[in-house]
C-alpha positions as a Markdown table, in Angstrom:
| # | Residue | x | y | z |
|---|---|---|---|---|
| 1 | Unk | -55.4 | -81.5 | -10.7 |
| 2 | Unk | -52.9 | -79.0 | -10.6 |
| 3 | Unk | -51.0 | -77.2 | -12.7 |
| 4 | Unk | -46.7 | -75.5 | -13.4 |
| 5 | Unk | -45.2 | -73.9 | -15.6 |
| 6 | Unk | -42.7 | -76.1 | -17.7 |
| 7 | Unk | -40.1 | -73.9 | -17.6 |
| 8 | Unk | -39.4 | -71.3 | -20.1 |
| 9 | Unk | -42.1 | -72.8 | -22.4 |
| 10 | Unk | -44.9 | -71.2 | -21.7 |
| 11 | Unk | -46.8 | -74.4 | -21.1 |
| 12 | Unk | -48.6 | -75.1 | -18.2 |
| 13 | Unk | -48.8 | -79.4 | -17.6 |
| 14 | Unk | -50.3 | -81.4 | -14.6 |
| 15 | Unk | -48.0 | -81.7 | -12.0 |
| 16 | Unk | -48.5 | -85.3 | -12.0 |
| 17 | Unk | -47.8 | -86.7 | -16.0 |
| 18 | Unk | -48.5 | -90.3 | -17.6 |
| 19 | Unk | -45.6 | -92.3 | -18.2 |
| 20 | Unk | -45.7 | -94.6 | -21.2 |
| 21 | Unk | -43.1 | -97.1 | -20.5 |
| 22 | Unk | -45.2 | -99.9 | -19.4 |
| 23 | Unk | -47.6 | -99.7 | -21.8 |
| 24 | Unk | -44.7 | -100.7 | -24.3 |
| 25 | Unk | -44.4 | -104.1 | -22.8 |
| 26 | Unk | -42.0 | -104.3 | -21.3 |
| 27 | Unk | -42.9 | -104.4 | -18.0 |
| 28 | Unk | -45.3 | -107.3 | -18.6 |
| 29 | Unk | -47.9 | -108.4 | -21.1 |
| 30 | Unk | -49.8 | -105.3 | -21.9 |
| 31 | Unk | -53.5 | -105.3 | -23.5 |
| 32 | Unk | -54.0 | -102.1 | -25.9 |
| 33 | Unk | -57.6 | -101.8 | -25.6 |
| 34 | Unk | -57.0 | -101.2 | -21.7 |
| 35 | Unk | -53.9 | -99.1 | -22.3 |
| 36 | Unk | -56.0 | -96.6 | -24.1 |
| 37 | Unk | -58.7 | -96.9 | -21.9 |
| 38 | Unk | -56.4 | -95.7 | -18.9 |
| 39 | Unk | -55.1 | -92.8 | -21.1 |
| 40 | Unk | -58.5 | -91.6 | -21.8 |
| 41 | Unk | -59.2 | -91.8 | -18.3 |
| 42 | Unk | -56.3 | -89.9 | -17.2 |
| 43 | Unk | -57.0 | -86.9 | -19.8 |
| 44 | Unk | -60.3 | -87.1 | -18.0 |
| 45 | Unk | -59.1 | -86.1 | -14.9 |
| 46 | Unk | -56.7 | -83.5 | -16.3 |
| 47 | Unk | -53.9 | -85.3 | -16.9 |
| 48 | Unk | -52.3 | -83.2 | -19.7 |
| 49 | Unk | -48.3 | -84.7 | -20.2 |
| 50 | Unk | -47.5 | -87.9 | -21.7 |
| 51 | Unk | -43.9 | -88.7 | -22.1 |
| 52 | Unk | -43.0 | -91.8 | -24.2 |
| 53 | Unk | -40.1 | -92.9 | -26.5 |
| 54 | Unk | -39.3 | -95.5 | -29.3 |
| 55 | Unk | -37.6 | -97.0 | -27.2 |
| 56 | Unk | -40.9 | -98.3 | -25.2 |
| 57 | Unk | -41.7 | -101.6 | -27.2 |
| 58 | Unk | -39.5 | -100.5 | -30.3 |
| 59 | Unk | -42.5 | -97.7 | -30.8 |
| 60 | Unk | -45.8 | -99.7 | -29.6 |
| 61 | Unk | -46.0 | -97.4 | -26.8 |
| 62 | Unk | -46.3 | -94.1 | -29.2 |
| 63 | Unk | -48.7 | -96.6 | -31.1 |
| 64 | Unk | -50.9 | -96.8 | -28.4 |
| 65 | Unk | -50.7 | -92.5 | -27.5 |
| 66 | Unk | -51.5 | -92.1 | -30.9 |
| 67 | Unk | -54.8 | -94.3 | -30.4 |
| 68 | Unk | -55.4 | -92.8 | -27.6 |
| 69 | Unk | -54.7 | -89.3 | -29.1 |
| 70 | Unk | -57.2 | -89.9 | -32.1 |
| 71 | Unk | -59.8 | -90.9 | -29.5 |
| 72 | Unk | -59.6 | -87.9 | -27.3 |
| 73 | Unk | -62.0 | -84.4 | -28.0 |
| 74 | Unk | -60.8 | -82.6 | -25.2 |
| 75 | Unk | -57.7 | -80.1 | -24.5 |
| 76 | Unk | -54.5 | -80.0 | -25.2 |
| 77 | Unk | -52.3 | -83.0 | -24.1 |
| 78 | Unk | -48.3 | -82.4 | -24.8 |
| 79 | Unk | -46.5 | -85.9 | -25.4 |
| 80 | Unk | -43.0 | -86.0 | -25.1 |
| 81 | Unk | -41.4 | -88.9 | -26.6 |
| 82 | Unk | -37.1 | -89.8 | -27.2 |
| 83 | Unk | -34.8 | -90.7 | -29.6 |
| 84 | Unk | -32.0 | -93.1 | -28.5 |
| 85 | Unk | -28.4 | -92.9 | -29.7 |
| 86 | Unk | -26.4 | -94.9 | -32.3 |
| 87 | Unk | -24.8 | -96.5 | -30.0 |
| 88 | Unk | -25.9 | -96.5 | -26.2 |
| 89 | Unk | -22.9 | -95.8 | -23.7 |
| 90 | Unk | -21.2 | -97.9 | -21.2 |
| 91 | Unk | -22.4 | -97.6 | -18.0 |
| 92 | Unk | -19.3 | -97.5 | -16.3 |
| 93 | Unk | -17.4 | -94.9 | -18.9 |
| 94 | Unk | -17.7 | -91.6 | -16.7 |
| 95 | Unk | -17.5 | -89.5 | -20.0 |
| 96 | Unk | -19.0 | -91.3 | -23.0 |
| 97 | Unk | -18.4 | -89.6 | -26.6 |
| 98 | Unk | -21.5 | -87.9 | -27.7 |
| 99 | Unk | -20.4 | -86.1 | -31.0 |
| 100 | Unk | -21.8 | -88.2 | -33.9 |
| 101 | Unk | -24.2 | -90.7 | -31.7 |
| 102 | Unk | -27.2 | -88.4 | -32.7 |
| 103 | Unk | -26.4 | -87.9 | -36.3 |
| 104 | Unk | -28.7 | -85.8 | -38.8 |
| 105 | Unk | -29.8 | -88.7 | -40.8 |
| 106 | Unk | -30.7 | -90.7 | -37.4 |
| 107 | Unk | -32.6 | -87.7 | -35.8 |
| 108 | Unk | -34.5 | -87.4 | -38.9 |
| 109 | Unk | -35.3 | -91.1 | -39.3 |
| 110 | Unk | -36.8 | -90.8 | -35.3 |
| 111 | Unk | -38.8 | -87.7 | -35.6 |
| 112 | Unk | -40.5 | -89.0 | -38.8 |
| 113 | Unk | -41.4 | -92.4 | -37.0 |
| 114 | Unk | -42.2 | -90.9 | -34.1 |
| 115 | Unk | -44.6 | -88.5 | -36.0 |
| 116 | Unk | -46.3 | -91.2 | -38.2 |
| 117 | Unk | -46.5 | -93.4 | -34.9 |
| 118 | Unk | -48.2 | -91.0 | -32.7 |
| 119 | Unk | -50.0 | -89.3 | -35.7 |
| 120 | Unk | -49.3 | -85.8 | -35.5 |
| 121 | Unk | -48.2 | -83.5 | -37.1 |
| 122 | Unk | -45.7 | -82.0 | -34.9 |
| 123 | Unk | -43.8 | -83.5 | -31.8 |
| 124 | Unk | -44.0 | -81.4 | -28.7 |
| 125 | Unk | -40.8 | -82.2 | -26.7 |
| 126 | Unk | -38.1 | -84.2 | -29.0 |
| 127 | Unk | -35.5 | -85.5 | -26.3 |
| 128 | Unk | -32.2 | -87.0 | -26.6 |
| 129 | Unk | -32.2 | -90.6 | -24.8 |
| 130 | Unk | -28.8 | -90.8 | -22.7 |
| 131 | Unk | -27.7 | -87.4 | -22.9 |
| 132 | Unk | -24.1 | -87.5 | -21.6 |
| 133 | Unk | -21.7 | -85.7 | -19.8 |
| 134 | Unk | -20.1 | -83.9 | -23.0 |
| 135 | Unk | -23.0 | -83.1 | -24.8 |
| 136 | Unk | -23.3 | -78.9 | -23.8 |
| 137 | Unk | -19.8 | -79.1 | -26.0 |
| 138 | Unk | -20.2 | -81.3 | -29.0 |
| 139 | Unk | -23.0 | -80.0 | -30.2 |
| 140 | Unk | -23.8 | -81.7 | -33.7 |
| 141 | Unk | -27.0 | -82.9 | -32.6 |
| 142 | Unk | -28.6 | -79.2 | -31.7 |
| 143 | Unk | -27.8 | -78.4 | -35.4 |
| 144 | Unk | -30.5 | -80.7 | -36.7 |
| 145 | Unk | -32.9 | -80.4 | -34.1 |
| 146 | Unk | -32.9 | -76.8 | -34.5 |
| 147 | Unk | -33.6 | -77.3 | -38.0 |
| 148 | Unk | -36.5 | -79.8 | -37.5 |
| 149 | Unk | -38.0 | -76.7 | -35.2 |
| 150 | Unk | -37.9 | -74.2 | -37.9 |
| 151 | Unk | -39.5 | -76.5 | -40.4 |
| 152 | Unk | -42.0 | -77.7 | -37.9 |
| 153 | Unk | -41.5 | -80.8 | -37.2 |
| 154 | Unk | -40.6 | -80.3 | -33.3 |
| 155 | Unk | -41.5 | -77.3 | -30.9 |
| 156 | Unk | -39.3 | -78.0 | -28.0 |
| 157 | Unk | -35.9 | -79.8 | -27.4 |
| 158 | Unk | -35.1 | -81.7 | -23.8 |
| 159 | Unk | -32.5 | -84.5 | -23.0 |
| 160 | Unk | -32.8 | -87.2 | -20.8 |
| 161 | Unk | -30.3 | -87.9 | -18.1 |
| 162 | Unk | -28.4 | -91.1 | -17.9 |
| 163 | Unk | -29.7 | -93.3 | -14.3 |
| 164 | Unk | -27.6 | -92.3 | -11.4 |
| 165 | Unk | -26.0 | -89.6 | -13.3 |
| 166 | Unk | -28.1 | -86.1 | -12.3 |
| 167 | Unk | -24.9 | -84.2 | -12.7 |
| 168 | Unk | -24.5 | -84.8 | -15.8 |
| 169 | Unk | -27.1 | -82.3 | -16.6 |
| 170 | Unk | -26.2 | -79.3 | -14.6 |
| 171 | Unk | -23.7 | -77.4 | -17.1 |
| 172 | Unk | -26.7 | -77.8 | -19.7 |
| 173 | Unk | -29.1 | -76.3 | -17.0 |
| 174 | Unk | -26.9 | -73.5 | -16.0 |
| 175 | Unk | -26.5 | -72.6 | -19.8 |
| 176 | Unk | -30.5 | -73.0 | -20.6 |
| 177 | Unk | -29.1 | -75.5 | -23.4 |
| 178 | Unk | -32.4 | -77.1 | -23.4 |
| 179 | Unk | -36.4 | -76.3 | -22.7 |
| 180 | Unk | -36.1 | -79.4 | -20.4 |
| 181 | Unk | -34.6 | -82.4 | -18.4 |
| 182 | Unk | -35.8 | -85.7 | -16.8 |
| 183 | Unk | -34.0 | -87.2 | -14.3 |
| 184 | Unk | -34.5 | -90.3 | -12.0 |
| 185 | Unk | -35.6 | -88.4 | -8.5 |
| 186 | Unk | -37.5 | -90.3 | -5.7 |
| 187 | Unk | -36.8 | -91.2 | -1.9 |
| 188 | Unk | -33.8 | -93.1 | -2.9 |
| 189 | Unk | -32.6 | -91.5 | -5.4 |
| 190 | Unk | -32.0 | -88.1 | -4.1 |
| 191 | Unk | -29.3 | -86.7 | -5.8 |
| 192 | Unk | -30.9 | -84.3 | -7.9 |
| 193 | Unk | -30.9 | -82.1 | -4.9 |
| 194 | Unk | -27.5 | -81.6 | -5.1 |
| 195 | Unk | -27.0 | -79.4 | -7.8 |
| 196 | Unk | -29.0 | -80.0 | -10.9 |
| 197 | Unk | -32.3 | -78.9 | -9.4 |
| 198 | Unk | -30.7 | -75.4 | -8.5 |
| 199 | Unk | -29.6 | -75.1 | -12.0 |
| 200 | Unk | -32.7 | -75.8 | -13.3 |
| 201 | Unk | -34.6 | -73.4 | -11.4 |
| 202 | Unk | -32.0 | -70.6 | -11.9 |
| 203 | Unk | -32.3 | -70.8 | -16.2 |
| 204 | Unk | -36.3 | -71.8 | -15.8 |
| 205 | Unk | -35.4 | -75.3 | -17.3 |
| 206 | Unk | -38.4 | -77.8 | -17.0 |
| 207 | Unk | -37.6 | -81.1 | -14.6 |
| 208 | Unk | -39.4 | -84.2 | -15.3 |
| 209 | Unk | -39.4 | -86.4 | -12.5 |
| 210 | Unk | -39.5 | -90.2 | -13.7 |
| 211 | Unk | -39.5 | -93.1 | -11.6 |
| 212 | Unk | -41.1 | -91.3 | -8.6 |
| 213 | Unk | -42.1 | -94.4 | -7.1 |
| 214 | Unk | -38.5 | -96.4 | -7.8 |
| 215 | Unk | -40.1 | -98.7 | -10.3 |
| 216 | Unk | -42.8 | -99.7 | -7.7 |
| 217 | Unk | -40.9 | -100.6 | -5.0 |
| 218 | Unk | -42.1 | -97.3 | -3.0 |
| 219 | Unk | -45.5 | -98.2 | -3.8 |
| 220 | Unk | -45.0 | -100.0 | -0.4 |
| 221 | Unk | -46.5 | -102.8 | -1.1 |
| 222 | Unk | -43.9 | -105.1 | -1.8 |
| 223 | Unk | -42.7 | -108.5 | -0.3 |
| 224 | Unk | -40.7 | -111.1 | 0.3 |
| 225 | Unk | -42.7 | -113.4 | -2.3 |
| 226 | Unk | -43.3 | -110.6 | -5.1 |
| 227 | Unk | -39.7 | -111.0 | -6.7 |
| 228 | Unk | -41.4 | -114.6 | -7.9 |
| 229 | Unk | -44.5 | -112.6 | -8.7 |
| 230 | Unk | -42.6 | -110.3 | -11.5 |
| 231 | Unk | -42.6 | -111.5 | -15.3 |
| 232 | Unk | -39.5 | -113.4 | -16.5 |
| 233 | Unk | -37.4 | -110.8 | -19.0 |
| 234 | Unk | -39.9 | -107.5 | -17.8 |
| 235 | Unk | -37.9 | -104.3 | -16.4 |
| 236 | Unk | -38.7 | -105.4 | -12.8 |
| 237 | Unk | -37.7 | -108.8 | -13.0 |
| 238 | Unk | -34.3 | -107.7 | -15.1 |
| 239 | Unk | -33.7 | -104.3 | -12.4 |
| 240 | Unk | -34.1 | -106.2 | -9.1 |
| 241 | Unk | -31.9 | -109.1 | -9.7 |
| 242 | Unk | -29.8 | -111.0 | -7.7 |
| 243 | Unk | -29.1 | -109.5 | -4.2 |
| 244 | Unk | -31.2 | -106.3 | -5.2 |
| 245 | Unk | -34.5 | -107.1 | -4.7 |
| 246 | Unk | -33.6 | -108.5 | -0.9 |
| 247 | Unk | -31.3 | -105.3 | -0.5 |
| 248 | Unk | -34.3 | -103.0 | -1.6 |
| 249 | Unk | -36.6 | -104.4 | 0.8 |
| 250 | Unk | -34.2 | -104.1 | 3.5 |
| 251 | Unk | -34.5 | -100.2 | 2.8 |
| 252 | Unk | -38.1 | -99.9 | 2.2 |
| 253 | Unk | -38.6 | -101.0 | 6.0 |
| 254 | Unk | -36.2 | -98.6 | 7.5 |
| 255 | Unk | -38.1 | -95.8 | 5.0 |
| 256 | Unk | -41.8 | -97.2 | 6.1 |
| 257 | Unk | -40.8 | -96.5 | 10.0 |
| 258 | Unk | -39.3 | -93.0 | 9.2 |
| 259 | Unk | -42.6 | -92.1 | 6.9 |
| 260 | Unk | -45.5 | -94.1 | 8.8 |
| 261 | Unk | -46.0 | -91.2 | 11.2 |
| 262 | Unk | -46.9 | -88.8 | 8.6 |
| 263 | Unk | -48.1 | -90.5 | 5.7 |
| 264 | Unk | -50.8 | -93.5 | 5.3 |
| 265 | Unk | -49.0 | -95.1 | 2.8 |
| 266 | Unk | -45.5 | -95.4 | 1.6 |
| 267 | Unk | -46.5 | -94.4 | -1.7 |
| 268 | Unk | -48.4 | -91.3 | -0.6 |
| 269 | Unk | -45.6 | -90.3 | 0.8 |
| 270 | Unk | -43.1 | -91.3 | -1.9 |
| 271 | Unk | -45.4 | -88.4 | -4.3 |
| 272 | Unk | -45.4 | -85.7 | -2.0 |
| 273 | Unk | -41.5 | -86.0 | -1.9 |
| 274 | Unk | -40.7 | -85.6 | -5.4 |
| 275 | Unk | -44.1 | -82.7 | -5.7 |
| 276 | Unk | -43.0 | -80.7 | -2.6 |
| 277 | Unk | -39.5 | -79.6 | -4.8 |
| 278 | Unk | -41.1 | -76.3 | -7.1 |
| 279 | Unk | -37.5 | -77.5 | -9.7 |
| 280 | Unk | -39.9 | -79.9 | -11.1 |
| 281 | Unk | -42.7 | -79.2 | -13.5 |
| 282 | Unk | -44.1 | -83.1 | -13.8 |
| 283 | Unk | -43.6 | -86.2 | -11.9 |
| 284 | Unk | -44.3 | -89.4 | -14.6 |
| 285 | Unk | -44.9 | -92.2 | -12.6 |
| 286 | Unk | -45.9 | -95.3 | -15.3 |
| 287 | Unk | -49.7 | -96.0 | -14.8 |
| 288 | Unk | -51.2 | -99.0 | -16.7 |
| 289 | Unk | -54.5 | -99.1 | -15.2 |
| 290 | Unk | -57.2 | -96.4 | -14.5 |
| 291 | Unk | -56.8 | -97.5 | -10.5 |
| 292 | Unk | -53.4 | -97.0 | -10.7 |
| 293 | Unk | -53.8 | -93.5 | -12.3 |
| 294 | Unk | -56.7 | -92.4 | -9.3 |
| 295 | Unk | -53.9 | -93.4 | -6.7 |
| 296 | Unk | -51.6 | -91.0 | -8.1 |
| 297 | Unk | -53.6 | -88.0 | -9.1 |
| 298 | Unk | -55.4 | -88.0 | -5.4 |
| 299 | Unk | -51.9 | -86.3 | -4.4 |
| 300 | Unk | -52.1 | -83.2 | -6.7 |
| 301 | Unk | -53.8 | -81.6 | -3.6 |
| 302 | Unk | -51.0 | -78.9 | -3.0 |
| 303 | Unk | -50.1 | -81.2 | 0.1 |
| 304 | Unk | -47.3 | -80.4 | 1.8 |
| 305 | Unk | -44.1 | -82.7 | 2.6 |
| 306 | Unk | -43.0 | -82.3 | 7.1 |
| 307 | Unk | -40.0 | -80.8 | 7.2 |
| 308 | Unk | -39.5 | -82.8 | 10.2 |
| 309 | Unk | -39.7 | -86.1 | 7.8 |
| 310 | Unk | -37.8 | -84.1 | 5.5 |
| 311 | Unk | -34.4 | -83.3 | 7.7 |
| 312 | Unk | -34.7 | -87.8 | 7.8 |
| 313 | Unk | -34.5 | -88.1 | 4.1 |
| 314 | Unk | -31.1 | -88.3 | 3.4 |
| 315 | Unk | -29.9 | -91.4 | 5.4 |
| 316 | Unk | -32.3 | -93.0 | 3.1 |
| 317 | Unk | -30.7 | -91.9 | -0.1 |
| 318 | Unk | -29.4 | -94.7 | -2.4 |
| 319 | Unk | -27.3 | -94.0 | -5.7 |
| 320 | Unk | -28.0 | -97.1 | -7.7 |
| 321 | Unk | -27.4 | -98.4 | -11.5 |
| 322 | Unk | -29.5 | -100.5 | -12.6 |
| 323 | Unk | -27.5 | -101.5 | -15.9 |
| 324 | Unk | -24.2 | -102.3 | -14.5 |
């Protein structure tokens, strides 16, 4: 496994994290036991960055860290989990109102739950779920959240980025408002690039890359049949509705011939995409099996990404919301 720096922090995570959505449930039935199993076998094999939220199965996926947590005798592992807002914004409002939807009393409630859930004693990156366009200006929510710091109850403070809305983060980058961002970045999803990387990597903000492998359809694996395959009411089955799912495999094949000269699999090459940008600090690609976690730590090798395959990428890109 190795190793960045996660931004300004002083922390040094795997490049390749554990992401805890799945094991909430709701990408499918889930079985605990197994779940913590699969943690335990990624701290084994260095894993060292968990990011979660009570969002994932109204808390059972900090539950399930916190098992996990208890069970574990080696090093350090930094979990970063979220709280969501009051009120979650419209997916179609370009510039939601942020003052008041992460109010003192609400933070507070979160951090507390979150604490008990995961059972420590202090959370290592608190972040904002659905961070909006506004939020570097109306700025109630840092007020709390720097007090939690100072009485211990969180170290670091990140936000996460609305889907299909990178740059939304970039005036928060540019000012170091944060110690971090995630983001949506993969082979489709692209924009990142643009400008909120840069900004990043000019105020040493950490970038955590979810959804490297777009929800598992860049696992490469996919076809025409496994729309049937996916779990009435799960994520997948909720994301790729309608037209999408036909639409998405329509664009994995024209990806597949770009990528099969230079990579074995679609998903091999999917990782090294997202890895081969030094803006991010962890890609969190949701594992819920110890197989699953052994196919995506094999690519923290220091591998690079062709630049030929590289100069291809962006006829692929594919600005998507999932929510509208």
């Amino acid at each position: 496994m190795r190793y960045r720096p996660f931004g300004r922090t002083g922390w040094s995570v795997s490049e390749i994290g554990f992401g805890g959505w799945q094991i909430g449930g709701a990408w499918g039935k889930v079985d605990d036991a197994a779940s913590v199993r699969t943690l335990l076998h990624a701290f084994d094999n260095g894993i060292n960055f968990v990011d979660t939220a009570q969002l994932y199965g109204a808390g059972h996926s900090e539950t399930v860290i916190g098992d996990a947590l208890r069970q574990w005798r080696g090093n350090k592992i930094y979990v970063a989990t979220k709280a969501q807002p009051t009120v979650w914004p419209d997916p179609d409002d370009p510039a939601p109102q942020f003052r008041g939807r992460f109010p003192d009393w609400h933070l507070r409630k979160n951090v507390e739950a979150s604490l008990g859930r995961l059972g420590v004693e202090r959370l290592d990156l608190f972040q904002l779920h659905s961070w909006g366009p506004m939020g570097h200006r109306e700025l109630d929510w840092l007020e709390t959240l720097n007090d939690l710091r100072v009485e211990g109850k969180i170290d670091q403070i990140g936000v996460s980025l609305r889907d299909n809305h990178p740059e939304e983060g970039v005036a928060a980058a540019r000012l170091g408002l944060v110690a971090s961002q995630q983001v949506i970045f993969n082979m489709f999803e692209q924009h990142p690039i643009d400008a909120l990387l840069p900004a990043a990597r000019s105020s040493e903000t950490a970038i955590i890359a979810r959804v490297p492998l777009d929800s598992g359809s860049l696992v490469g694996n996919w076809g025409p049949d496994s729309y049937a395959r996916f779990e009435p009411g799960s994520q997948q089955h909720q994301m790729f509705r309608g037209d999408r799912f036909s639409e998405t495999l329509r664009r994995l094949e024209a990806l597949k011939g770009d990528v099969a000269p230079h990579f074995a699999s679609l998903a091999e090459a999917a990782m090294r995409y997202v890895l081969a940008h030094d803006a991010v600090s962890v890609v969190i690609p949701g594992m819920k099996t110890p197989e699953e976690v052994d196919m995506n730590i094999r690519y923290s090798d220091g591998g690079s990404f062709p630049s030929e395959l590289l100069s291809l990428m962006p006829r692929h890109a594919w600005i998507r919301n999932f929510y509208q």
